[in-house]
Short mmCIF file of the C-alpha atoms (twelve columns), coordinates in Angstrom:
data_MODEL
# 
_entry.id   MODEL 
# 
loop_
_atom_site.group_PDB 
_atom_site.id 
_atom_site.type_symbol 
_atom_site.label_atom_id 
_atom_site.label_alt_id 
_atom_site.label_comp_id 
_atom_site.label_asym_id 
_atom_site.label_seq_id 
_atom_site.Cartn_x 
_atom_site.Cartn_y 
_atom_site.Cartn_z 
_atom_site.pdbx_PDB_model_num 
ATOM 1   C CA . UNK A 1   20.915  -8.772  13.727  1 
ATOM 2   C CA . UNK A 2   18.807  -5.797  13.615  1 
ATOM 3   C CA . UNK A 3   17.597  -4.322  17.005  1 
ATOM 4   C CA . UNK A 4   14.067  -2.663  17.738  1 
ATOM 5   C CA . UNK A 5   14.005  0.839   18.782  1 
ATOM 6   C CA . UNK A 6   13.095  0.479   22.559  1 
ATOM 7   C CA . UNK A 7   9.628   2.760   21.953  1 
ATOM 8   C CA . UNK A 8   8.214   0.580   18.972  1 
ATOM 9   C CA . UNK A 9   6.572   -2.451  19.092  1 
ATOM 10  C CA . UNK A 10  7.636   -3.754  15.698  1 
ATOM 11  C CA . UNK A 11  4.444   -5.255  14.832  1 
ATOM 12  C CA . UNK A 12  4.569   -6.633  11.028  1 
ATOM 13  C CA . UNK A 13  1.604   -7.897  8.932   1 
ATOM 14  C CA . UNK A 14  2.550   -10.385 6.297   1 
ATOM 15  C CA . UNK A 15  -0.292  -10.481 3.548   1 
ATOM 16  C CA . UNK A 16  1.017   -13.414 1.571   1 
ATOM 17  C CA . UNK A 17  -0.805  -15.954 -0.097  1 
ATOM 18  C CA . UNK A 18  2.086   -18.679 -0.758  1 
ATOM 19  C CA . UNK A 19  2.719   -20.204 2.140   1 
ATOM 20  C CA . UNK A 20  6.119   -21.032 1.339   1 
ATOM 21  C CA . UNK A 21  7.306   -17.506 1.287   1 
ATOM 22  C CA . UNK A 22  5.234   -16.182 4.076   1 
ATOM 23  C CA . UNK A 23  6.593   -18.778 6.529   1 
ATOM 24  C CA . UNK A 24  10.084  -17.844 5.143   1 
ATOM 25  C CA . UNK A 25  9.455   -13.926 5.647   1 
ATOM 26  C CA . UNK A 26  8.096   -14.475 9.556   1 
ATOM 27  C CA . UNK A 27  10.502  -16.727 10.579  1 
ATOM 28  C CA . UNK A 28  13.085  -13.988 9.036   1 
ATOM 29  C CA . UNK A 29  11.575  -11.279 11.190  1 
ATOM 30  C CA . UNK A 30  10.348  -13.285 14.336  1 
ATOM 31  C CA . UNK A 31  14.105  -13.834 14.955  1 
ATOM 32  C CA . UNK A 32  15.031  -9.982  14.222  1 
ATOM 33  C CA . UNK A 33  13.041  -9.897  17.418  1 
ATOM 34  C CA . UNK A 34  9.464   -8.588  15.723  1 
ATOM 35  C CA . UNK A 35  6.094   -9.188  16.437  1 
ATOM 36  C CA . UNK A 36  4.514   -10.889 13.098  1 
ATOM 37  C CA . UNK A 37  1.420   -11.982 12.100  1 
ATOM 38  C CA . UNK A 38  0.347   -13.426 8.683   1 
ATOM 39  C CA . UNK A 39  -2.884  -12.870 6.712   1 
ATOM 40  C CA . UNK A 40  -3.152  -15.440 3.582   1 
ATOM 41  C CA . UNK A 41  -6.637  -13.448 2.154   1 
ATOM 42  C CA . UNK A 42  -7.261  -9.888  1.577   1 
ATOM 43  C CA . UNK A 43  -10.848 -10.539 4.281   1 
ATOM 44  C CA . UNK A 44  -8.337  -11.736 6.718   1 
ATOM 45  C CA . UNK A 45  -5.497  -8.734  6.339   1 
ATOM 46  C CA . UNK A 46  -8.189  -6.418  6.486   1 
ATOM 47  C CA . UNK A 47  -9.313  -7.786  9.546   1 
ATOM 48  C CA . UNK A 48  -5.864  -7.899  11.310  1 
ATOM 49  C CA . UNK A 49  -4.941  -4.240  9.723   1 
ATOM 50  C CA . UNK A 50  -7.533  -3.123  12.754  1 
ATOM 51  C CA . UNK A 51  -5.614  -4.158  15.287  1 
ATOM 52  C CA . UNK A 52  -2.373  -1.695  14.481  1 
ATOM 53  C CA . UNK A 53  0.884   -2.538  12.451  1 
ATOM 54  C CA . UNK A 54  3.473   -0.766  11.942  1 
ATOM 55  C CA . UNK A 55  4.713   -2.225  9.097   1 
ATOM 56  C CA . UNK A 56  2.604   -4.117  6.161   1 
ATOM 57  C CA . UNK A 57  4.419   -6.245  3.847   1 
ATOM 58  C CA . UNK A 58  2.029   -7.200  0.600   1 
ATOM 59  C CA . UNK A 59  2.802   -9.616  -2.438  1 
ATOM 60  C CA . UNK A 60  2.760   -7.325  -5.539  1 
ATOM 61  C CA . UNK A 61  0.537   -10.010 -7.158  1 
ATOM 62  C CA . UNK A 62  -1.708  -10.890 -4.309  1 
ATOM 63  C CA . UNK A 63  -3.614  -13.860 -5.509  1 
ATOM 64  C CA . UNK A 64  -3.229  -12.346 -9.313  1 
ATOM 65  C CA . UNK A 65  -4.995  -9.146  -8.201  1 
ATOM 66  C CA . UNK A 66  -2.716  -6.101  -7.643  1 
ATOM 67  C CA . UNK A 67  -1.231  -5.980  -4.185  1 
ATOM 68  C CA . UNK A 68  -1.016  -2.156  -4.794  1 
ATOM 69  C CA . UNK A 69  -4.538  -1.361  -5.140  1 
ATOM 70  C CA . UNK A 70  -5.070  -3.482  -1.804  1 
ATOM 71  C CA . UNK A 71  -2.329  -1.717  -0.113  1 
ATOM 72  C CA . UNK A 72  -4.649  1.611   -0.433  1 
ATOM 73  C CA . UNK A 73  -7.232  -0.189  1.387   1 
ATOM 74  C CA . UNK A 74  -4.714  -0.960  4.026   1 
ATOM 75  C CA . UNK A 75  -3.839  2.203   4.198   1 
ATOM 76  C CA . UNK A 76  -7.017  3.817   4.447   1 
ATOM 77  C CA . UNK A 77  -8.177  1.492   7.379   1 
ATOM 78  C CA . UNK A 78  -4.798  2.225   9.126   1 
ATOM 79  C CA . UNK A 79  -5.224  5.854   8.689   1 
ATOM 80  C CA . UNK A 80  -1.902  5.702   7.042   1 
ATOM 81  C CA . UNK A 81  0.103   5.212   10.139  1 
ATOM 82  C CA . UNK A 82  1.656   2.640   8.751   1 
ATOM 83  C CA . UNK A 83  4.488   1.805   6.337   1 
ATOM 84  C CA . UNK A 84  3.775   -0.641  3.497   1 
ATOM 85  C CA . UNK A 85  6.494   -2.827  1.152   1 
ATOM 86  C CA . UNK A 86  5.860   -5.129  -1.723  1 
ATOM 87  C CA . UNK A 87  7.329   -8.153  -1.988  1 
ATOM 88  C CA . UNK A 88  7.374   -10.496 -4.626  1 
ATOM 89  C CA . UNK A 89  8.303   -10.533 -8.628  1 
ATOM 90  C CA . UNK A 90  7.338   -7.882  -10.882 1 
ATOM 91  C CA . UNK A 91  5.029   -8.729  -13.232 1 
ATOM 92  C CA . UNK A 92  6.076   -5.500  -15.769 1 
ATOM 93  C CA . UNK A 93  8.268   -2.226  -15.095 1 
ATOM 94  C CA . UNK A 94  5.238   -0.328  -15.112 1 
ATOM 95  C CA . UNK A 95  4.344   -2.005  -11.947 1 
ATOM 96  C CA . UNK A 96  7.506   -1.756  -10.338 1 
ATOM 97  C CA . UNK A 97  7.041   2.254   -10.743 1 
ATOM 98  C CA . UNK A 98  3.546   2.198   -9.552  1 
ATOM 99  C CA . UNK A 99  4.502   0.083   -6.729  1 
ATOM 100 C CA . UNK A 100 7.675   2.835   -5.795  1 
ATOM 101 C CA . UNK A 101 5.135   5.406   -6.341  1 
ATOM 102 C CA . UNK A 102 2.489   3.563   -3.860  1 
ATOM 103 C CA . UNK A 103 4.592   2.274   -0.841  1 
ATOM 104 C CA . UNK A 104 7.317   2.818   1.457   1 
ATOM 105 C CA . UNK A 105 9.738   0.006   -0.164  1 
ATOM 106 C CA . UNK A 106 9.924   -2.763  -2.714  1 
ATOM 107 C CA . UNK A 107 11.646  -6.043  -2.152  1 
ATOM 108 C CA . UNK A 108 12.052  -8.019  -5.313  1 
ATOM 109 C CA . UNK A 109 12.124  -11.699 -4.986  1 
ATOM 110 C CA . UNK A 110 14.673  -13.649 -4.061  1 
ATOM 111 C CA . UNK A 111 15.385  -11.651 -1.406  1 
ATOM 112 C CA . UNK A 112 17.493  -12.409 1.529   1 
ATOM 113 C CA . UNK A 113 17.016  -12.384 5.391   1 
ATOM 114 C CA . UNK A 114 19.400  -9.442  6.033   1 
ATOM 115 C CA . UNK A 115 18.044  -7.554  3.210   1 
ATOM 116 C CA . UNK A 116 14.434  -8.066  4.388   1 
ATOM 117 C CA . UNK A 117 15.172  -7.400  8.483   1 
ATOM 118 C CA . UNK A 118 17.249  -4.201  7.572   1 
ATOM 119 C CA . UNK A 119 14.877  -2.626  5.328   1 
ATOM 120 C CA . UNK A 120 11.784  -3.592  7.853   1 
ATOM 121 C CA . UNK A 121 14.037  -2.134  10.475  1 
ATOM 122 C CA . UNK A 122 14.712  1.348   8.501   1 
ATOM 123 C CA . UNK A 123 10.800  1.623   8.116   1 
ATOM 124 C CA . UNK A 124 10.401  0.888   12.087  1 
ATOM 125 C CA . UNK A 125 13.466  3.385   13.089  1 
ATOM 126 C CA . UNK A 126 11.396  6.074   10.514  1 
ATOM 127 C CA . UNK A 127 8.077   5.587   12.459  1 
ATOM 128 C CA . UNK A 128 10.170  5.819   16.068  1 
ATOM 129 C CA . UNK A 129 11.105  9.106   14.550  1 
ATOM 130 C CA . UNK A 130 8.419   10.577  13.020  1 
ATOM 131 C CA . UNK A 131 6.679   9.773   16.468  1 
ATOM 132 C CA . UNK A 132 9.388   11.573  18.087  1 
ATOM 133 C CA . UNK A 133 9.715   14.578  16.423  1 
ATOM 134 C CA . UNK A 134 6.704   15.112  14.506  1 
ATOM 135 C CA . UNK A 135 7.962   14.205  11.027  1 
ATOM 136 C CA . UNK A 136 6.149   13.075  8.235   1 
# 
């Protein structure tokens, strides 16, 4: 099980709107030991993002508008100190390159536990680092 660097508080917004697979993604990364919370509207994530995450995890096909084009809003109110991944299914491969292009990771449904904790821990260890040492 993944561990947090001791100098990062791990905090991870979950901008889902099926409940089914946002309970199943902050369960996941309550247990790795993070600090989640879960936004199920775009008013409500962009109310949270004020508050400071680290990490923003976005459905792809947010309530059938693009997740990508709300990340940017995200990331804009976060001053882009943050790191964003898209979850969810592709709709087309020319969203799956957009979304590459747009965030910091993509995590293609069904995904697993391990596979989501690992990569959320990666993006956490890169902040921790970039915080460190200056490195962007």
């Amino acid at each position: 099980m993944p561990t947090l660097p001791q100098d990062a508080e791990g905090r991870v917004l979950v901008v889902e709107h099926d409940p089914a697979q946002s309970t199943f993604v902050a369960h996941a990364l309550k247990d790795a030991g993070f600090d989640v919370e879960i936004a199920t509207s775009h008013e409500e994530a962009l109310a949270k993002t004020g508050t400071g995450f680290e990490v923003v995890l976005v459905n792809i096909r947010f309530g059938g508008d693009s997740g990508i084009a709300f990340a940017e809003r995200i990331r804009s109110v976060q001053h882009d100190e943050c790191k964003v991944v898209f979850i969810g299914e592709l709709p087309d491969k020319e969203t799956g390159v957009e979304a590459l292009d747009s965030g910091d990771a993509l995590l293609l449904a069904p995904f697993s536990k391990a596979v989501l904790t690992t990569e959320i821990q990666r993006l956490t260890d890169d902040l921790t680092l970039e915080a460190n040492y200056g490195q962007r």
